[in-house]
C-alpha positions in Angstrom: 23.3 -3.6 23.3 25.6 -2.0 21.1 26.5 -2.4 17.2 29.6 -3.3 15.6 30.1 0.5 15.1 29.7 1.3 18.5 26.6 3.1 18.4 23.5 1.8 20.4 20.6 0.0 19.2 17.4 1.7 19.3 14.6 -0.3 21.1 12.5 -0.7 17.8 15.7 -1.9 15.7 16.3 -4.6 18.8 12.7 -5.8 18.9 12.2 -5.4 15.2 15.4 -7.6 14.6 13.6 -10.7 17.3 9.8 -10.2 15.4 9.7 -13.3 12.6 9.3 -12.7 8.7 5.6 -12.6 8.4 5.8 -15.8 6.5 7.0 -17.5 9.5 4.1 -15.5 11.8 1.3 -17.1 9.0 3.1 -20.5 9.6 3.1 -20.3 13.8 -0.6 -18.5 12.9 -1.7 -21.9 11.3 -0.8 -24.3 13.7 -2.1 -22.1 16.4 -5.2 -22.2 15.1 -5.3 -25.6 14.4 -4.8 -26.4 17.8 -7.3 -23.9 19.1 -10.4 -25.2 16.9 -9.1 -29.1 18.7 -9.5 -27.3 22.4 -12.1 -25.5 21.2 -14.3 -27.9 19.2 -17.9 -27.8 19.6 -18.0 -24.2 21.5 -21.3 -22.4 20.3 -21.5 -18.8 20.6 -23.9 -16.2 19.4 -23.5 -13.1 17.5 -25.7 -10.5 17.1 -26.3 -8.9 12.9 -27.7 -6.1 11.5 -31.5 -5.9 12.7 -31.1 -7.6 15.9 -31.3 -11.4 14.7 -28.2 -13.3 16.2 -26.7 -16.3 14.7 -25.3 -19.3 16.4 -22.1 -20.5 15.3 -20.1 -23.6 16.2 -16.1 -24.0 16.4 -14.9 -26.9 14.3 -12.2 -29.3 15.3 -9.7 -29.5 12.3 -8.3 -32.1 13.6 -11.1 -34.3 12.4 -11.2 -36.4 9.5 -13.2 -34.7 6.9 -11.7 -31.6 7.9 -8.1 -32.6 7.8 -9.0 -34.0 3.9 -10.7 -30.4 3.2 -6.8 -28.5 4.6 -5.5 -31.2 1.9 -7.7 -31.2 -0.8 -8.2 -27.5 -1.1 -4.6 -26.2 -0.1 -3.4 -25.5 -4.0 -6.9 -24.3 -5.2 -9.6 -23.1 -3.7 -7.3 -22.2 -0.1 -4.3 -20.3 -2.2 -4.8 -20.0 -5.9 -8.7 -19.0 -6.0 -8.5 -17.2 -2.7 -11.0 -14.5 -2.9 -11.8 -14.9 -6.5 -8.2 -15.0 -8.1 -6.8 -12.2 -5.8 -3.5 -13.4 -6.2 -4.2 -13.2 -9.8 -5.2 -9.5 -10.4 -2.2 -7.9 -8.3 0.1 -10.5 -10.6 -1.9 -8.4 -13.6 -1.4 -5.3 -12.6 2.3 -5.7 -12.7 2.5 -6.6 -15.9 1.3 -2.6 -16.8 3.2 -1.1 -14.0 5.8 -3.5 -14.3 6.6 -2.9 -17.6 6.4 1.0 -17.7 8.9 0.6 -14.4 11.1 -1.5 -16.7 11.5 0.1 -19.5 12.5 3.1 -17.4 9.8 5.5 -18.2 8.8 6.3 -14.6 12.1 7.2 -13.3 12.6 9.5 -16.6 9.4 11.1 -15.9 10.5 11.7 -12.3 13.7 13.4 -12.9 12.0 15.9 -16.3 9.5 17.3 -13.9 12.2 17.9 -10.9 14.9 19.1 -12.7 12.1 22.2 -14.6 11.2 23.2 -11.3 11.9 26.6 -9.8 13.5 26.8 -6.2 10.4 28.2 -4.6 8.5 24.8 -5.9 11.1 22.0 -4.9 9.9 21.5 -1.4 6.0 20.7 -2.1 7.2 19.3 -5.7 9.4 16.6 -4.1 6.9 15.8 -1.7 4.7 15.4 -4.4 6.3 13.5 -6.2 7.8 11.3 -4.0 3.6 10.4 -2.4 3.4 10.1 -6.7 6.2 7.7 -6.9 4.8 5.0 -4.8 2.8 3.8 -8.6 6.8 2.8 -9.6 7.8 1.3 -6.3 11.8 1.1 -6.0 11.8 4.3 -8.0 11.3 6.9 -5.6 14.2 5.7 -3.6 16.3 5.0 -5.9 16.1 8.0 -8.3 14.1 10.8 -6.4 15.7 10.5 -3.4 19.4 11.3 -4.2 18.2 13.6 -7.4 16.8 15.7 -4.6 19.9 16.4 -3.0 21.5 17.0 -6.2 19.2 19.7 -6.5 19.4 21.4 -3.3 23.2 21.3 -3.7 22.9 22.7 -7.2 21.3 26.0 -5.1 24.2 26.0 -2.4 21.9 25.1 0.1 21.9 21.5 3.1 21.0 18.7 0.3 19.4 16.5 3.5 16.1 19.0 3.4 15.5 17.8 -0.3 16.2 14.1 0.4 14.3 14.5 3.6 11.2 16.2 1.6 11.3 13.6 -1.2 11.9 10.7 1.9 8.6 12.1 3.4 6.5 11.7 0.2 8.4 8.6 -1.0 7.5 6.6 2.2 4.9 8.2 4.8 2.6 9.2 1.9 3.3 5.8 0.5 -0.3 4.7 0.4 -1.7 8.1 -1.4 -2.0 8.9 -5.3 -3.8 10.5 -8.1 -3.6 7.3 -10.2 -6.1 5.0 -9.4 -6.2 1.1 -9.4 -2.3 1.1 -8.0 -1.2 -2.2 -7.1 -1.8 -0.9 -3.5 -5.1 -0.1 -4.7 -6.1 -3.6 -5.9 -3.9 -5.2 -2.4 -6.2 -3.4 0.1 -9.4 -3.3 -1.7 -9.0 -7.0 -3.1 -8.3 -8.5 0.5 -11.1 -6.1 2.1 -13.2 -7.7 0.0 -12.1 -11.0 0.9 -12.2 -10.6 4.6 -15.4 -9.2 4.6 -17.2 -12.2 2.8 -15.3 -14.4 5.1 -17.1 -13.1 8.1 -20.6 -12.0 6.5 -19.8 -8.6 6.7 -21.4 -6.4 3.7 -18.6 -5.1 1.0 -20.8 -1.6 1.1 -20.0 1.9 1.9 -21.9 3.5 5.2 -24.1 4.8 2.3 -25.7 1.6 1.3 -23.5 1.7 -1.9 -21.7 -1.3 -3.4 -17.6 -0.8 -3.1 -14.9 -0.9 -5.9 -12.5 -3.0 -4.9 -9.7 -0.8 -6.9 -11.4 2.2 -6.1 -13.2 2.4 -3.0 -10.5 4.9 -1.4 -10.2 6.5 -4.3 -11.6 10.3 -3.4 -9.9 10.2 -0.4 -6.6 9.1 -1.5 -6.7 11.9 -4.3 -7.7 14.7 -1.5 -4.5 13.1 0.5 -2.2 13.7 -2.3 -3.0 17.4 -2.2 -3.1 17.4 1.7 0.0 15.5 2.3 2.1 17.7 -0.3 1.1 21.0 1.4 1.7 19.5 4.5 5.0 17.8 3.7 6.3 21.2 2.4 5.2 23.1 5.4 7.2 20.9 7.7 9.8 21.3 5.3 10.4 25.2 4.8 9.2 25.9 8.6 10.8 22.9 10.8 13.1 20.8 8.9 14.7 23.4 6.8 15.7 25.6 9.4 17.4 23.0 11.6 19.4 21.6 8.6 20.4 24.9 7.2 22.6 25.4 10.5 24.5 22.3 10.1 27.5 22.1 7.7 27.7 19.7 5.0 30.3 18.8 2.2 29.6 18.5 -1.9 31.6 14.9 -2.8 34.2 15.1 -5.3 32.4 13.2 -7.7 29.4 14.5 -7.6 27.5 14.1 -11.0 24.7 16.0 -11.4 24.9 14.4 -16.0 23.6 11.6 -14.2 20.4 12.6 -13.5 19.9 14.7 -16.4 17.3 13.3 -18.3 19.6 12.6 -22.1 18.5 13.2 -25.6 17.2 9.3 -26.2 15.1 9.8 -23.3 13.3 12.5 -24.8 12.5 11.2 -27.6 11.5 7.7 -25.7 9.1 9.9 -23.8 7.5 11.4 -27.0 7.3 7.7 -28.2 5.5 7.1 -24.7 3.2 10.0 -25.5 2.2 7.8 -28.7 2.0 4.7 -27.0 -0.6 6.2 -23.9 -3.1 7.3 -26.8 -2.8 4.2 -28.3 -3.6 2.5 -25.4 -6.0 5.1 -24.8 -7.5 4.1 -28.1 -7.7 0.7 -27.6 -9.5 1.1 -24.4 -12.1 3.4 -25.7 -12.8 0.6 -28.8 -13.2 -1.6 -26.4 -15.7 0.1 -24.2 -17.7 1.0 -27.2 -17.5 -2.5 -28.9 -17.5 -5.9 -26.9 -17.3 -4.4 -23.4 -20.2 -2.1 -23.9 -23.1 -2.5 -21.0 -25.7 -4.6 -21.9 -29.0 -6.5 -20.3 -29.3 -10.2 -20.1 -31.7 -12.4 -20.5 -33.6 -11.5 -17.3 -33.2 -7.5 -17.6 -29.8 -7.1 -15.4 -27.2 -5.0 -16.7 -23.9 -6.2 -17.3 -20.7 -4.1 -17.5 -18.0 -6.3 -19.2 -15.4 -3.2 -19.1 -15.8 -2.2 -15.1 -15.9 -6.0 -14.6 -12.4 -6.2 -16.7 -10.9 -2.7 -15.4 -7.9 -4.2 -13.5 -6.6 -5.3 -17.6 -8.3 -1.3 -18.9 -5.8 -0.3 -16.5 -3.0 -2.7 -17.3 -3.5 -1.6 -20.9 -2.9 1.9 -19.9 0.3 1.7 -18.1 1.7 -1.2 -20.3 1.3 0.5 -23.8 3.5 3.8 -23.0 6.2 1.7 -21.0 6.3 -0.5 -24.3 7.0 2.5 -26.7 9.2 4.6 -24.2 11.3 1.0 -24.1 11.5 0.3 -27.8 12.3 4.1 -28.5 15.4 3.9 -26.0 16.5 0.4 -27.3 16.3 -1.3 -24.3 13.7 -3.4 -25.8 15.2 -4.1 -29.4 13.4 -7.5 -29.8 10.4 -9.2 -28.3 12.3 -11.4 -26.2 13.6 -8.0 -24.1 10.1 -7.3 -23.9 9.2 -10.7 -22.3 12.3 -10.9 -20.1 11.1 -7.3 -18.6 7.6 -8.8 -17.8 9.4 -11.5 -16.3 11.9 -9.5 -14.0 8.9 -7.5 -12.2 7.0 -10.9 -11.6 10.2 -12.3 -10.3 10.4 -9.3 -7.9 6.7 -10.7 -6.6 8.1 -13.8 -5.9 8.1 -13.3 -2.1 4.1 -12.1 -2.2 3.5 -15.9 -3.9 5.3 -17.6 -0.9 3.7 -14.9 1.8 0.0 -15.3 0.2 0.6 -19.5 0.0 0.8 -19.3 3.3 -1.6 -16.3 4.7 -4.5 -17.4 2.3 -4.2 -21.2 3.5 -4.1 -19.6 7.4 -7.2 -17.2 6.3 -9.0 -20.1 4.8 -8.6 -22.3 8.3 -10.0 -19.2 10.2 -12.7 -19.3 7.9 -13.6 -22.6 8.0 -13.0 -23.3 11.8 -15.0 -20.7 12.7 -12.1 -18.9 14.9 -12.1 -16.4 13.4 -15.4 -15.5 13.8 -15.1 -16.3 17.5 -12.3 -13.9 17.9 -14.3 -11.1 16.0 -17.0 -12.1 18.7 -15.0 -11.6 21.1 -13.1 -8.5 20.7 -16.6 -7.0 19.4 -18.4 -7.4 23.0 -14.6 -6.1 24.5 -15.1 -2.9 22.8 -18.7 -2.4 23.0 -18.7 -3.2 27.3 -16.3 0.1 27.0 -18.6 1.6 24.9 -17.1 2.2 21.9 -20.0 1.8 20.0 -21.1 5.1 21.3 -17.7 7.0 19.8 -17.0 5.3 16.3 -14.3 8.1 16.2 -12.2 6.4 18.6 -12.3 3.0 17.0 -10.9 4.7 13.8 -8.1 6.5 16.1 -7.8 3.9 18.1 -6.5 1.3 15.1 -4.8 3.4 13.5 -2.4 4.3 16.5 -2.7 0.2 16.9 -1.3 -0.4 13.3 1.3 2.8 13.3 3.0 1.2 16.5 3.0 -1.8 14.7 4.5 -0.3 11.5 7.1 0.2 13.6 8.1 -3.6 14.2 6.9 -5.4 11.1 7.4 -4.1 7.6 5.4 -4.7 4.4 1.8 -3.1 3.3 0.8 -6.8 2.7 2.1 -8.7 5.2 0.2 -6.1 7.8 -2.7 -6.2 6.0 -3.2 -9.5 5.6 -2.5 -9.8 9.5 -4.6 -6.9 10.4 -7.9 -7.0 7.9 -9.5 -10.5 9.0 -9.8 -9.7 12.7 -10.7 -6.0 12.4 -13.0 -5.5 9.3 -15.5 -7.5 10.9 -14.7 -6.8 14.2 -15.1 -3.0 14.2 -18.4 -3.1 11.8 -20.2 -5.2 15.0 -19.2 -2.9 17.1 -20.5 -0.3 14.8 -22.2 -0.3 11.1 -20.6 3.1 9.7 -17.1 0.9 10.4 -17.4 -0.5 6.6 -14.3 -2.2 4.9 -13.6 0.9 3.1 -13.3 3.2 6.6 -11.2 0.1 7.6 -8.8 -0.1 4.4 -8.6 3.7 4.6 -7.7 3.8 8.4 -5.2 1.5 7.8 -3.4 2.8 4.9 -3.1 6.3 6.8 -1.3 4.3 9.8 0.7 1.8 7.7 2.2 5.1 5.6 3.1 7.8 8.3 5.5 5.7 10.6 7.7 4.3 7.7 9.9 7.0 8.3 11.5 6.6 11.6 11.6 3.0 11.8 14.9 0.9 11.0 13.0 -1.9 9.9 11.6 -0.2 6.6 13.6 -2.3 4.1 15.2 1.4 2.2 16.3 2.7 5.7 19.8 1.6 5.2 19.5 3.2 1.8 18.0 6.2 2.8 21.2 6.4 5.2 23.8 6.1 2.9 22.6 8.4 0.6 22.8 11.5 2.9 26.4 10.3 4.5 27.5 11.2 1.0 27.2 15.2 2.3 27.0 14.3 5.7 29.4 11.2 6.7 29.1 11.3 10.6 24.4 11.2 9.8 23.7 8.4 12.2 20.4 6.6 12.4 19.3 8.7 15.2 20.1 11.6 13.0 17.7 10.6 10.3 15.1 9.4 12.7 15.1 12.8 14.3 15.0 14.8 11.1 12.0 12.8 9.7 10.0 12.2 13.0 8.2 16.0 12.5 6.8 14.3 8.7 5.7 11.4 10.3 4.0 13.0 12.9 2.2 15.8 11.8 1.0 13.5 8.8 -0.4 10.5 11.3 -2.2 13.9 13.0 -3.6 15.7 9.6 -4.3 12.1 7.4 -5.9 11.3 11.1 -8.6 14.6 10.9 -8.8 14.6 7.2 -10.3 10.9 7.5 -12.5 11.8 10.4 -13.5 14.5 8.3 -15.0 12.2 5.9 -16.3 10.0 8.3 -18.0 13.3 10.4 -19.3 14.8 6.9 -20.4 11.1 5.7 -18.2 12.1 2.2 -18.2 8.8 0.2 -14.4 7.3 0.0 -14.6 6.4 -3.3 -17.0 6.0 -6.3 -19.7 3.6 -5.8 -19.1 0.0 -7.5 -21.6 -1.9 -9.6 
């Protein structure tokens, strides 16, 4: 098969291009399960819990009256809307901060102050780092990192692909680490964990018998990833990638403009307004944690935390405040409605998530409620445990995340995967063996689902990505860029690999306990 450019397909762009949205894969999903539960009705099985008792479950025909009235009466509500407590709600919050400092522009000045004050010897692991930082201000590290970076390497006379390949490495395989906690990432994976593990019975604790944070329960190892992943990145940079690229030749473009990623006077002073607005926000949050959201006892002795309880909005708060200042000092937001049409053009950007959860939560909520899903997790658990898999928990975390980075490969999106991913295996690996907790789950995944971004033409900025470097390089073919970034995404599936069996081996906690 052969393009209109005359250049072959690769085999992942030709069965990438024949793999359905995964709207359309929740939609076949449905109905397949549907018509399993009617063949399946009435099958009991067993399955064994913690302590040896085992449980007998029943497959439900759906198919069935009162079950057909329960798909209808609970489609809206209880099967989409209140999925999971309101998930759909929080990562809607959470935009509204991120959103908004995204807006106003704030992230992407921030990004191109610290990289243009950086020394030559620092651009490799700085670009890396930011680029794994970026992934807090979504379209940002693409769009403005990616191409600065060449700027700066052709501003030192040397191949500006090694920045752009550096800052492509951070931007997109260390997608799923940060420093800041409570991403919208954060609150996807951890949120949904949640979700699938009380679907299935399975406890939402650590292997330490602590409670998990649903926005933080990777949070230690995330931050330890950052640090890891930017050494890493720049290693492969200055020993593997640099080298190659420094022997090929490459052109400056005519109208190359290096003004227009200068960060310009306004800017400036919107980020000292942004200063402002973070310890206001700052200040809000601390009134707040020392007025009505301070901990208190009930009536029976239990503690409450209103502010944990509420940290998704703490969090909001934090992000939204400095976004709103850096907008207002810049102009951009001149009157209140500009401030409400921002808000409303990074919800309209979620708009696909709305018509991907309608349909994954009403898909999850069938699987629930049939019993499937349960059945399938039976099954796949007694698979793995007649191989004896039980016996090396190591190569159930190896073993899914080489399952979910081949499949990275075909279908792209953090949520879609993990949505199609979470419900069979979070229960599934914990019966085969207890220390396989959500977290270890969510943690395993976000390692695979970041390091293959890289050299697969179905990431959504690949195109993007491409275009950019033709600027210095106009023959750069798709097997060109594949080739210079598959050393990244390797050797970063290998060291996030060890790093989390590291953690597993030493039993480090992933994250903070939750309450």
């Amino acid at each position: 098969m052969r393009k209109k450019d005359g250049k072959k397909s690769s085999v992942v762009e030709m069965i990438g291009k024949r793999i359905p949205d995964p709207v359309i894969i929740f939609i076949i999903l449905y109905v397949v399960t549907f018509l399993l539960s009617v063949f399946w009705g009435g099958l009991t099985f067993g399955e064994s819990v913690v302590g040896g008792e085992t449980i007998k479950y029943s497959i439900n025909n759906m198919a069935e009256a009162e079950n057909v009235r329960w798909i209808f009466d609970n489609a809206l509500l209880a099967n989409w809307l209140a999925y999971g407590g309101g998930v759909l709600g929080l990562i809607l919050i959470v935009m509204f901060g991120v959103g908004i400092a995204e807006d106003s522009g704030l992230l992407a000045t921030l990004i191109k102050k610290i990289s243009m004050k950086c020394s030559d010897k620092w651009l490799p692991i700085l670009l890396v780092f930011l680029g794994i930082m970026s992934s807090v201000a979504s379209d940002a590290g693409y769009i403005i990192l990616i191409p600065l970076a060449g700027l700066l390497y052709a501003g030192i006379k040397k191949n500006p692909l090694i920045g752009m390949a550096a800052a492509f490495a951070g931007v997109s395989a260390g997608f799923s680490a940060n420093l800041i906690p409570a991403t919208p990432i954060d609150v996807i994976v951890g949120s949904n964990a949640e979700i699938f593990a009380a679907a299935q019975g399975v406890p939402f604790m650590s292997s330490r018998g602590t409670p998990l944070s649903v926005p933080y329960m990777n949070y230690y190892f995330i931050v330890v990833s950052t640090i890891v992943l930017s050494i890493v990145g720049a290693w492969v940079t200055i020993k593997i990638v640099a080298p190659k690229l420094e022997k090929q030749s490459f052109i400056i473009p005519d109208d190359l403009d290096l003004e227009e990623f200068t960060v310009k006077p306004e800017e400036n002073i919107g980020l000292i307004s942004a200063v402002v607005g973070l310890v206001f926000g700052i200040v809000i949050i601390v009134a707040l944690y020392f007025g009505p959201l301070a901990p208190y006892a009930d009536v029976n002795g239990k503690m409450i935390t209103p502010f944990t309880n509420n940290i998704i909005l703490m969090i909001t708060i934090v992000f939204f405040m400095p976004g709103l200042f850096y907008g207002v000092a810049i102009k951009k937001y001149n009157n209140s409605q500009a401030i409400v049409m921002g808000l409303a053009r990074q919800i309209s950007n979620m708009g696909y998530v709305i018509v991907l959860t309608f349909f994954c939560y009403n898909f999850l909520a069938l699987l629930t409620k049939s019993n499937i899903g349960t059945y399938i997790t039976y099954l796949g658990a007694t698979f793995l445990e007649n191989l004896g898999f039980g016996e090396w928990p190591m190569l159930l975390i190896i073993g899914f995340i080489l399952t979910t980075a081949v499949i990275n490969l075909f279908v792209g999106g953090l949520s879609s995967k993990w949505l199609l991913l979470g419900p069979i295996f979070i229960p599934m690996l914990y019966r085969v063996h207890p220390e396989m907790t959500p977290d270890m789950v969510a943690a395993a995944f976000r390692v695979a689902d970041s390091s293959t971004n890289i050299i697969t033409p179905m990431m959504s900025y690949t195109g993007v990505i491409l275009a950019y470097m033709r600027k210095y390089k106009p023959e750069f073919t798709l097997g060109n860029l594949i080739g210079v970034m598959f050393p990244y995404s390797m050797i970063f599936l290998i060291v996030w690999t060890i790093l989390l069996l590291i953690f597993f081996q030493l039993g480090l906690p992933l994250g903070p306990a939750g309450v």
